[in-house]
C-alpha positions in Angstrom: -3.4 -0.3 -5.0 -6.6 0.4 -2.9 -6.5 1.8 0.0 -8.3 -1.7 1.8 -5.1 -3.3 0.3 -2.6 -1.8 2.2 -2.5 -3.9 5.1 -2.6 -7.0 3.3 0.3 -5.8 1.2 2.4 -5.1 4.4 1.6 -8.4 5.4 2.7 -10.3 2.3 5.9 -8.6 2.2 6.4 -9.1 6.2 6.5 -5.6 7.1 4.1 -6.3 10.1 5.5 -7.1 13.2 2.6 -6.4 15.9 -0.4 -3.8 15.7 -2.9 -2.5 18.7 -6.0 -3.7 16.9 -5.5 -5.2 13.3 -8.8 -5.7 12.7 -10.0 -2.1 14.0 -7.2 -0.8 11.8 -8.2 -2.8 8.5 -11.3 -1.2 8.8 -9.9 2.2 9.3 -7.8 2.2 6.0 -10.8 0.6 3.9 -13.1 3.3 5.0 -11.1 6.8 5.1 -7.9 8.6 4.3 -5.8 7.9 7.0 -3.2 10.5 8.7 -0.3 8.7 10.1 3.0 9.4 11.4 6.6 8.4 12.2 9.2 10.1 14.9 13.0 10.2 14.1 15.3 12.2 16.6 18.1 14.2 15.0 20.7 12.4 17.0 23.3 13.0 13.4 23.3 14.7 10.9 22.4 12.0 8.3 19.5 8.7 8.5 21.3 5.0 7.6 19.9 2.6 6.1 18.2 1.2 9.4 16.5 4.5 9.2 14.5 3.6 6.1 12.6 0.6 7.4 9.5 2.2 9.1 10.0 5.0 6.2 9.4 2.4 3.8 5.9 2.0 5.6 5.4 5.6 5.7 5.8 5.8 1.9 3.5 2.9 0.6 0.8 4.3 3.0 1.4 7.6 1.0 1.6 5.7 -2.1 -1.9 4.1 -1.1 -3.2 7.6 -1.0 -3.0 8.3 3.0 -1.2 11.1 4.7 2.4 10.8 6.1 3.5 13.1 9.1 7.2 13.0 9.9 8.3 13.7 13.5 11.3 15.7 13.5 12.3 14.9 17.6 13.8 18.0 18.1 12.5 18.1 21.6 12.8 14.4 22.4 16.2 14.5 20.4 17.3 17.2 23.3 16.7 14.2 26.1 17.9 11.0 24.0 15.7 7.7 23.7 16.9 5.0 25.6 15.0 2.6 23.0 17.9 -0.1 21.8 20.8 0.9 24.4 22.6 -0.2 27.3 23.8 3.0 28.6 23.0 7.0 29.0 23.2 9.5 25.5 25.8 11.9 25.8 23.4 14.6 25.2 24.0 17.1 22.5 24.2 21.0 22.6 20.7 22.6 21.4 23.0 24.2 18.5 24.1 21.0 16.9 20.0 19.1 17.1 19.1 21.9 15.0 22.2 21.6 12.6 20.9 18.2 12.7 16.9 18.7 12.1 17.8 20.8 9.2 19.7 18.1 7.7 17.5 15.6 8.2 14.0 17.5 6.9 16.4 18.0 3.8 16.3 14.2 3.4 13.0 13.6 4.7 11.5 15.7 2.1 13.6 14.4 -0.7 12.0 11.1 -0.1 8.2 12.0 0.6 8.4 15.1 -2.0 6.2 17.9 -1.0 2.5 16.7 -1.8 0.1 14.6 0.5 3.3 15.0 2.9 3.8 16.8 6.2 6.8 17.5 8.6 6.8 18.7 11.5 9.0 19.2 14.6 8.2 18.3 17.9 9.9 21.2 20.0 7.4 23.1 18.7 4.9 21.7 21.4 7.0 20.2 24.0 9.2 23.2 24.9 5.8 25.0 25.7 4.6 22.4 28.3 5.6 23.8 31.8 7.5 21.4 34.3 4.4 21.6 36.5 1.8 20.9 33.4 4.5 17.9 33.0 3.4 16.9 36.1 -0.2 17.0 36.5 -1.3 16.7 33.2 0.5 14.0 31.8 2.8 12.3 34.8 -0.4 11.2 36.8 -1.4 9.2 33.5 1.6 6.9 34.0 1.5 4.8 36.6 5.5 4.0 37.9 4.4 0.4 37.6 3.5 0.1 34.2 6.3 2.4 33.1 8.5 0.0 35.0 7.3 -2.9 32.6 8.0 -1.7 29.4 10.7 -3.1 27.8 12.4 -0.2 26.8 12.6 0.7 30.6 12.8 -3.0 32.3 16.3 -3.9 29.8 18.6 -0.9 31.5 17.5 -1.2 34.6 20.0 -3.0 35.9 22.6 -1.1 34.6 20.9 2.2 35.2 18.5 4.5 33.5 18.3 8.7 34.6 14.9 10.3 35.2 15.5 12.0 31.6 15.5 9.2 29.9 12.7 7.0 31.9 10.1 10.4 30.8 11.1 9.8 27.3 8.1 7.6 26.8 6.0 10.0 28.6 7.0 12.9 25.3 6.5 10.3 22.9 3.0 9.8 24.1 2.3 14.0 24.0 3.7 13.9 20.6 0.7 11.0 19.4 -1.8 12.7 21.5 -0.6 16.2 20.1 -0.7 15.5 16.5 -4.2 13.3 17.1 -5.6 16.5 18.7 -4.4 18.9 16.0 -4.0 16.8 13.1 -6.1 13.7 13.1 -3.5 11.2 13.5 -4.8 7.8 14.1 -1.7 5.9 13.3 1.7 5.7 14.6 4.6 3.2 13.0 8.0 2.2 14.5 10.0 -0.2 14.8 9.8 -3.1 16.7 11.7 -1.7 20.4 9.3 1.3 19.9 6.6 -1.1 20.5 6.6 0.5 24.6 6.7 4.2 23.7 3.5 3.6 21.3 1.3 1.3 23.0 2.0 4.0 26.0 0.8 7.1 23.4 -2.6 4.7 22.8 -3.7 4.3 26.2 -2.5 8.3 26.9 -4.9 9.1 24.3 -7.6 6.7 25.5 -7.6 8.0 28.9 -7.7 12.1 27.9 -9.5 11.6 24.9 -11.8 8.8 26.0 -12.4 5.0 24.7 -13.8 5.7 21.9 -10.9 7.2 20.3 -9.6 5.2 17.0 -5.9 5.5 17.5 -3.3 2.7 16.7 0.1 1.5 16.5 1.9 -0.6 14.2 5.7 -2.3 14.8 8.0 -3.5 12.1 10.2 -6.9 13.0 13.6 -6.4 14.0 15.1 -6.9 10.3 18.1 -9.8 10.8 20.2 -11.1 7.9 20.2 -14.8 6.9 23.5 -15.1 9.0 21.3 -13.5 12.3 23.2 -10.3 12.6 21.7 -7.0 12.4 20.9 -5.5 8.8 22.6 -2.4 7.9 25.8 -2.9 9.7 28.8 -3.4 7.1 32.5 -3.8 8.1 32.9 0.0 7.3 29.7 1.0 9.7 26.9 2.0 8.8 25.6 3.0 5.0 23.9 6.8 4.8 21.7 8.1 3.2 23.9 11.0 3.2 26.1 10.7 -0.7 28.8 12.8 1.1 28.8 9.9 4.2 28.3 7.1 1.7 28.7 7.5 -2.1 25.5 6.5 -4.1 28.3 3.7 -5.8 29.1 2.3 -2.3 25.3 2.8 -1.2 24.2 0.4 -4.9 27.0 -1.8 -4.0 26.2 -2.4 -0.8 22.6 -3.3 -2.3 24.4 -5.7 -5.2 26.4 -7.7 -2.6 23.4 -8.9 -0.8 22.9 -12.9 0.0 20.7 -14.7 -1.9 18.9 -15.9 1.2 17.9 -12.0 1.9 17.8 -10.6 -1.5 13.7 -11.5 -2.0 13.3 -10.3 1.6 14.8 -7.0 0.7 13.3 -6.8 -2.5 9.6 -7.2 -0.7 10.9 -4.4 2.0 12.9 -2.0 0.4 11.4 -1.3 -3.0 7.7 -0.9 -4.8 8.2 -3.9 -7.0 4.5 -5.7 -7.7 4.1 -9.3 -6.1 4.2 -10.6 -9.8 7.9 -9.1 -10.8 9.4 -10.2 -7.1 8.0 -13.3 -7.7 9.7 -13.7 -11.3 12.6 -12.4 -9.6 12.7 -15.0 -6.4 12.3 -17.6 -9.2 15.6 -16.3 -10.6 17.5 -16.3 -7.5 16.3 -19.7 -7.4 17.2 -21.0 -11.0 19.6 -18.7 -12.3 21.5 -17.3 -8.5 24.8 -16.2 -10.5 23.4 -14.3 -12.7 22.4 -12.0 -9.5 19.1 -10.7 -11.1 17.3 -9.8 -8.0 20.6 -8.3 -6.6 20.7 -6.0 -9.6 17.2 -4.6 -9.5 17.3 -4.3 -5.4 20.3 -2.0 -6.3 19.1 -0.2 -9.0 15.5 0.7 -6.9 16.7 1.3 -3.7 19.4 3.3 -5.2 17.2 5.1 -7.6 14.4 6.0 -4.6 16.9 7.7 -2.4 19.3 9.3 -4.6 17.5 9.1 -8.0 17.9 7.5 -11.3 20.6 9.9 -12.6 23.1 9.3 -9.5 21.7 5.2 -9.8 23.2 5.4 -13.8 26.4 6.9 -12.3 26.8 3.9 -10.0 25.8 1.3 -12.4 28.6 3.0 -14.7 31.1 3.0 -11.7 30.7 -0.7 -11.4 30.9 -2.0 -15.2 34.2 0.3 -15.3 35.6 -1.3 -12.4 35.2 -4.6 -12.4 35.4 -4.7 -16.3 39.1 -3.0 -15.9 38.1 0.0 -17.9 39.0 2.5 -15.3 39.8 5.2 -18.1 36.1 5.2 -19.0 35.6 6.8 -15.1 35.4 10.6 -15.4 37.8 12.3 -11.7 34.4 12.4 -10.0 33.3 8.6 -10.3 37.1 7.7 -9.4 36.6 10.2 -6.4 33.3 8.0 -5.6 34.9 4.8 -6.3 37.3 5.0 -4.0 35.2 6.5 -1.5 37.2 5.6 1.8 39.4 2.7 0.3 43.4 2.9 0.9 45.0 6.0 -0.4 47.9 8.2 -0.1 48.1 11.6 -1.2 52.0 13.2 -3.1 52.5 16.4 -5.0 52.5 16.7 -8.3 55.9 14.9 -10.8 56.4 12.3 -12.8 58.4 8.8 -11.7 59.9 5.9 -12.4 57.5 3.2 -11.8 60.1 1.1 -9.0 60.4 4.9 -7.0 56.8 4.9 -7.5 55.8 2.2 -6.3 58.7 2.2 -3.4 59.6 5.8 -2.5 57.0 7.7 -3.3 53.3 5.7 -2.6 54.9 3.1 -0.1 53.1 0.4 -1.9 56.2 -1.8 -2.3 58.5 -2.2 0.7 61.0 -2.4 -1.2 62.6 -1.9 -4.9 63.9 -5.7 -5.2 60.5 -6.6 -4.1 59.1 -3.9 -6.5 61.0 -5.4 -9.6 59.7 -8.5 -8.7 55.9 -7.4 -8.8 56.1 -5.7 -12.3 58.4 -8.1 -13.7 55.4 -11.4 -12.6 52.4 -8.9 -14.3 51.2 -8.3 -10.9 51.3 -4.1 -10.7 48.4 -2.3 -13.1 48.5 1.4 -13.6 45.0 3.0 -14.5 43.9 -0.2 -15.6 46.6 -1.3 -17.4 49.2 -4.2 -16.6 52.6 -2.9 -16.4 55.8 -5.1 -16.7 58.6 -2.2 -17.8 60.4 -1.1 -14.6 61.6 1.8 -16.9 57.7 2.6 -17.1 57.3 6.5 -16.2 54.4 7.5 -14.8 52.4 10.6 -15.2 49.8 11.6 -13.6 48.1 14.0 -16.2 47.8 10.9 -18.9 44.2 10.3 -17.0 41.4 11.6 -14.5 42.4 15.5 -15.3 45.1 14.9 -13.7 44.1 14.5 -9.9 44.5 10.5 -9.8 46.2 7.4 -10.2 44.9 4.3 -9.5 47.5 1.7 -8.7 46.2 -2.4 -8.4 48.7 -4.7 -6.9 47.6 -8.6 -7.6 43.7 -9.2 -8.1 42.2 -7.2 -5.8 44.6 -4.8 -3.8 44.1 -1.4 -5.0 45.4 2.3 -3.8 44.4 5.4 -4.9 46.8 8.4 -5.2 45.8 11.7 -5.2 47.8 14.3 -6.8 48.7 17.5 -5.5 48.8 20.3 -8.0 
């Protein structure tokens, strides 16, 4: 893709939500390698998903052939943005924002690589600025009044907002005029409730920098599912990026489930598919919505970008096994990752009579007449396998080394017990 294109391709897949000066910055990007960057505070130790949607900017603008700068906020981490809340941050000890920071430049870098990339962290600069530099340099650019009307300000007002937190805009602003000063930045991205902080960093430029200055901003639109609630958020909270936090089979599920009335939206967002193949694919979803063709390749990209095609193969193997019933082809670690924070108990190591099994031992059964019952109407599987003997013995080292058994009750009710050795 050209560079020139880049805007037109944000565009098209509605990635643009609201920018300073569109036409100033079409010209900007058809005439020059552009240096542009993104802020994320190290409030955890992990990104989510919601995490990824002004990242996915930041990559096809380095895709396109500009250069990304990450903001690691581990100065404006310290103080907490008040951007999307109702109340105060509990703020965090200095010792866990850099625990933090160093997990997060882990993941940054994994998904910007090392090349026509650049992190940095914006402690660096801020913890050098004196309280009374604060002051006079920077705090007599802001006028109370205009601070006051941001929305990011005006929403807590009346439920309260500390003096911290009202200066966070103030930091954000440094950071754009620091990195335009040192770096050439012209460009910052957020999302759409940074829209305050940025335009705020524009005029801070303007006014030490002078007029003439080609700086800009660029917002993403609050991403809502068909259903109008807020994307990322399952009934199990939020999916990471992290595999420990969220296993990359839960992360490609979570991608697979998609409705079809978001799943071309996505597809346009969250991966580098050309126009012509999310076109064939919308057509699909259209014609053919059972067959879940766009849901597949949404999974398979997103899942392959952020934790790569090997762990995306894994996933895709996870899922044929399970909902094919061949559990036995899982290895201990898929089972570990398919069961990633469903119901499980934990027992020590023996072999049983499926009725104490499924009674005394894993509680699954409330009782043995009830028990009897279950196995005797084909309802109880063991590893896959439907079992009607109450004689049945079960032993744990016939599958998974050893360190599992995976117990289905009905169609969909399934436990997993761990073995103790």
């Amino acid at each position: 893709m050209e560079r020139s294109e880049i805007l037109a391709d944000l565009q098209w897949r509605g990635a643009v939500n609201q920018v300073t000066d569109l036409e100033g910055l079409e010209k900007l990007t058809a005439e020059k390698v552009v240096s542009l960057y993104c802020g994320v505070d190290p409030t955890g130790d992990s990104l989510h998903i919601g995490h990824l949607i002004p990242f996915m900017i930041l990559k096809r603008f380095q895709n396109a052939g500009h250069h990304p700068y990450i903001v690691i906020g581990g100065g404006t981490g310290s103080i907490g943005d008040p951007s999307g809340r109702k109340t105060e941050r509990v703020l965090q000890t200095m010792d866990q924002v850099k625990k933090n920071e160093a997990a997060i430049t882990k993941q940054m870098i994994h998904l910007f690589g090392k090349d026509n990339f650049s992190i940095v962290n914006n402690y660096d600069w801020l913890s050098k600025i004196s309280l009374l530099d604060f002051l006079r340099i920077y705090g007599k650019e802001f006028p109370i009044n205009v601070m006051l009307n941001k929305e990011v300000v005006s929403s807590r007002l009346a439920t309260g907002i500390s003096f911290t937190e009202f200066t966070y805009q103030i930091l954000q602003s440094v950071d754009f005029l620091t990195l335009y000063k040192e770096h050439d930045v012209q460009l910052q991205i957020g999302g759409a409730d940074q829209w305050g902080n940025i335009t705020a960093g524009t005029d801070l430029i303007h006014k030490l920098e002078g007029q003439e200055a080609k700086v800009y901003g660029l917002t993403i639109p609050l991403m809502l599912k068909a259903d109008g609630t807020k994307f990322g958020k399952t009934a199990g909270g939020a999916v990471w990026l992290d595999p420990e936090k969220t296993t990359p089979y839960e992360f490609y599920q979570f991608w697979l489930n998609q409705d079809d009335r978001d799943v071309v939206k996505y597809l346009k967002y969250f991966t580098f598919l050309s126009h012509a193949e999310i076109d064939e694919l919308a057509k699909a979803v259209a014609t053919e919505p059972e067959k879940r063709l766009a849901q597949r390749r949404l999974a398979e990209e997103v899942t392959t970008f952020v934790h790569g095609a090997e762990a995306c193969a894994e996933a895709e193997h996870i899922s044929q096994a399970f909902f094919s019933g061949d559990l036995l082809s899982l290895s201990a670690e898929e089972v570990e990752q398919c069961f990633h924070g469903m119901p499980g108990v934990t027992v020590a190591h023996d072999t049983w009579n499926l009725v104490q099994f499924l009674t005394d031992v894993t509680k699954i059964e409330s009782s043995r007449r009830q028990a009897r019952e279950d196995i005797n109407n084909g309802a109880i599987y063991i590893n896959g396998f439907r079992q009607q003997d109450v004689d049945f013995v079960v032993n744990p080292d016939g599958a998974f080394d050893g360190q599992f058994i995976i117990v289905r009750k009905g169609k969909k009710k399934y436990t997993l017990v761990r073995i103790e050795k």
